[in-house]
N, C-alpha and C positions, 0 to 999 in steps of 0.2 A: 962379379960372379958370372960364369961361364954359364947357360941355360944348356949347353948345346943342341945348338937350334942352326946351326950353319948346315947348306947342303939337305935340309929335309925342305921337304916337297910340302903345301897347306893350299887347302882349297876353303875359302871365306865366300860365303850366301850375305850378299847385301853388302858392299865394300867400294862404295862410292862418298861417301859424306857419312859425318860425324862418329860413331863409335867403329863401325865398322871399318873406314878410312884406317881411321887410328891403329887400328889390326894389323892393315893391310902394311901400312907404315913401319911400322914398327919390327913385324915380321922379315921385310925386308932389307931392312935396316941388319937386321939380327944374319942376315945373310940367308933367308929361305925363301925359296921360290915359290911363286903364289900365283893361284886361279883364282881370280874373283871376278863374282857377279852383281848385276841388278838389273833393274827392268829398262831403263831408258841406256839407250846405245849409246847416245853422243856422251852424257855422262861416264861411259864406259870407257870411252875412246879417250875421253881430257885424263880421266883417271891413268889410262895406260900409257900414256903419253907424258906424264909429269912423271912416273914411276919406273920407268924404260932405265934402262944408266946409271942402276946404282948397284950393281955387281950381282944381282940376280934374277934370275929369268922371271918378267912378269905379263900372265896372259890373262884377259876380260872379255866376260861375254853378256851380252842379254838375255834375260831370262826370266819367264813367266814361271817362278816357285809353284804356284799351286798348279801346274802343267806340270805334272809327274814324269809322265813321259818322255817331254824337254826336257828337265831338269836330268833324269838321268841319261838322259845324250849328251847333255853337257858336261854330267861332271865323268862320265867315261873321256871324254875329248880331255878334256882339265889332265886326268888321269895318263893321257898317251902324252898333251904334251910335256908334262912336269916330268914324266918317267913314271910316276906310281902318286899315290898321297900317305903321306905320314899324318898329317893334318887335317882334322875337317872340321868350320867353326863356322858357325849359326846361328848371324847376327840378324836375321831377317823378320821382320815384324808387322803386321799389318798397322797395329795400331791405331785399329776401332774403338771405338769410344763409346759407350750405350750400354745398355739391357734388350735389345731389338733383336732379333732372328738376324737380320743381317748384317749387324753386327758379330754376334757370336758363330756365324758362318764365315765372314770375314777373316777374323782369328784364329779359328779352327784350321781353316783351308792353310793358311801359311803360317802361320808359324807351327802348327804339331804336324799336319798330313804333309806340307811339303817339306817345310824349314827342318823338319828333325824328323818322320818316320821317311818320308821317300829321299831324302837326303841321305842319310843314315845306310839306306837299303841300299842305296845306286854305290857309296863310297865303303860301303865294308868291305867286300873281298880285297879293295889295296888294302886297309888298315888294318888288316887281317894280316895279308903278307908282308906289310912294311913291323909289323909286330914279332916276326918271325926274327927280324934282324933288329930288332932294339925298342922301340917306342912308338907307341902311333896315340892318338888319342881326338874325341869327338868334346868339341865345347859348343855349349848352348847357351845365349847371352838372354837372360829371363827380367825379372824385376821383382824393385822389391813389394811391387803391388800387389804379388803376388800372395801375401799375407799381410797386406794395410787393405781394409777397406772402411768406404766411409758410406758406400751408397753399392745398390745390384748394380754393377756392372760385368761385363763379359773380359772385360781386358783382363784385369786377375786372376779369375780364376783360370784362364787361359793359359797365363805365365804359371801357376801354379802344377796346369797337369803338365807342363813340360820337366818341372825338377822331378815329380814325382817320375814322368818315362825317363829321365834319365839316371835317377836312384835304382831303377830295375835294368835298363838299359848296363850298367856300371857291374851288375850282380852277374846278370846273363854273359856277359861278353869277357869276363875278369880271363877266366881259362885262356881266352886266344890271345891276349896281351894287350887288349884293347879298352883304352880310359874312356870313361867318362863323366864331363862334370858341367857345373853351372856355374856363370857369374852374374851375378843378380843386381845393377846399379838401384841406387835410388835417385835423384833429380840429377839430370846430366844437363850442361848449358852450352849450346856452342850455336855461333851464327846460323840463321837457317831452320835450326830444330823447334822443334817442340816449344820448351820453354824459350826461346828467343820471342817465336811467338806471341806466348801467352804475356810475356815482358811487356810486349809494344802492344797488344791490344786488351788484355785484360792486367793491367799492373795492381791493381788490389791483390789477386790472387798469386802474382808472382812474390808480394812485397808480403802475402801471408807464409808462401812456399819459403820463402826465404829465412825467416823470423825461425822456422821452424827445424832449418837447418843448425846446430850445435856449432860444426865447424865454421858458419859465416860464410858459407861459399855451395855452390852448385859444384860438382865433379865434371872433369874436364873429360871427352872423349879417351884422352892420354890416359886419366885415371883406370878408366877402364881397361883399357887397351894390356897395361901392362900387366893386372891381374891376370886377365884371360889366356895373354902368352906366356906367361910362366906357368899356369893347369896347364898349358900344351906343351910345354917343352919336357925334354926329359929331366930335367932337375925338379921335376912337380912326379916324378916316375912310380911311385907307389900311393899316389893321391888318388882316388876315383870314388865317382856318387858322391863326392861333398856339393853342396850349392853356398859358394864365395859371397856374400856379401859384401858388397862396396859402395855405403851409403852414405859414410862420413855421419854415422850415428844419427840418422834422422826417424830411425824407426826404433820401438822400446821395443821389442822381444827378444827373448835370450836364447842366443843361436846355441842351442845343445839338444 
């Protein structure tokens, strides 16, 4: 199946290791030119360096998301050198852990103030006018924490007011041509992450996460990856405000 996704331009928050990579990958893969960012540089620099060469322009930058400011200098730059953005995707997560002030400051700051309202602000006007001429569209990569809870924490409900600004975000913007939506993983496992982590230092808990999985398996950043870029491309073209789950059934609620 053709996405047509060759030749559009996608700017990815957080596109150095694990889902975000995956994005990044994939997109380029698919033949679209890609801006992506994260905070450490040399990570940035191996990232653009292994992705150089494969028949589409790919530029990376450092950047401190909850710096509004930067962020949109940056994604103006992103924007001059791609030519425009058809694309903008919001993989960015602090990924505090608690009920603490600062935690829930942590959260707040990047993933809804910078990762999706000053992101969002800096990349409209292209996906405004790349809308003009076919498709643009904004994805926000949330979780499925967002409606499991087992204890207060701040991570959740954080992931949750993101579908919620993006279910309005999707309403308000429909008129200019402009998508928007969410994919919501549940346990993703990949060297490095989170659960690799918790694997090697707390294994009860992984071998309980796991037992709890349906399918037998944790989701691979790939799993993700490819939901996300099919809500971005234009063969997803009359989708918008839904939130994708992609949990491989680990969660009981009935998505309607």
């Amino acid at each position: 199946m053709d996405l047509g996704l060759k030749g559009k331009k996608a700017v990815v928050l957080g596109g150095t290791r694990g889902i975000g990579r995956a994005i990044v990958e994939t997109l380029v893969a698919d033949g679209v030119h890609v801006a992506f960012c994260a905070r450490h540089a040399g990570a940035v620099d191996e990232a653009v360096a292994e992705l150089k060469g494969k028949g589409a322009t790919v530029f990376g930058g450092a950047v401190d998301i909850v710096d509004a400011p930067a962020l949109a200098a940056w994604i103006g730059k992103a924007a001059s050198e791609l030519g425009g953005i058809d694309i903008l995707i919001s993989n960015a997560g602090a990924m505090a852990q608690g009920n603490t002030a600062e935690a829930w400051e942590a959260n707040l700051r990047l993933d809804v103030l910078g990762g999706a309202v000053a992101a969002f602000d800096a990349a409209r006007p292209h996906l405004e006018s790349a809308a003009q001429a076919g498709d643009a569209a904004f994805i926000i990569i949330s979780s499925v924490s967002a409606a499991e809870s087992d204890r207060a924490d701040s991570y959740g409900p954080i992931k949750a007011a993101l579908i919620h600004l993006a279910k309005g975000m999707s309403r308000q913007y429909a008129k200019k041509g402009v998508r928007v939506n969410v994919v919501s993983p549940g346990t993703v496992y990949f060297k490095g992450g989170v659960w690799n982590w918790i694997e090697e230092n707390q294994p009860e808990v992984f071998k309980g996460a796991m037992e709890r999985n349906p399918t037998g398996r944790m989701a691979t950043p790939q799993d993700i990856a490819n939901a996300a870029v099919f809500l971005a491309s234009p063969a997803s073209s009359f989708t918008t405000g839904v939130n994708l789950l992609v949990d491989g059934a680990i969660s009981r609620r009935v998505n309607f």
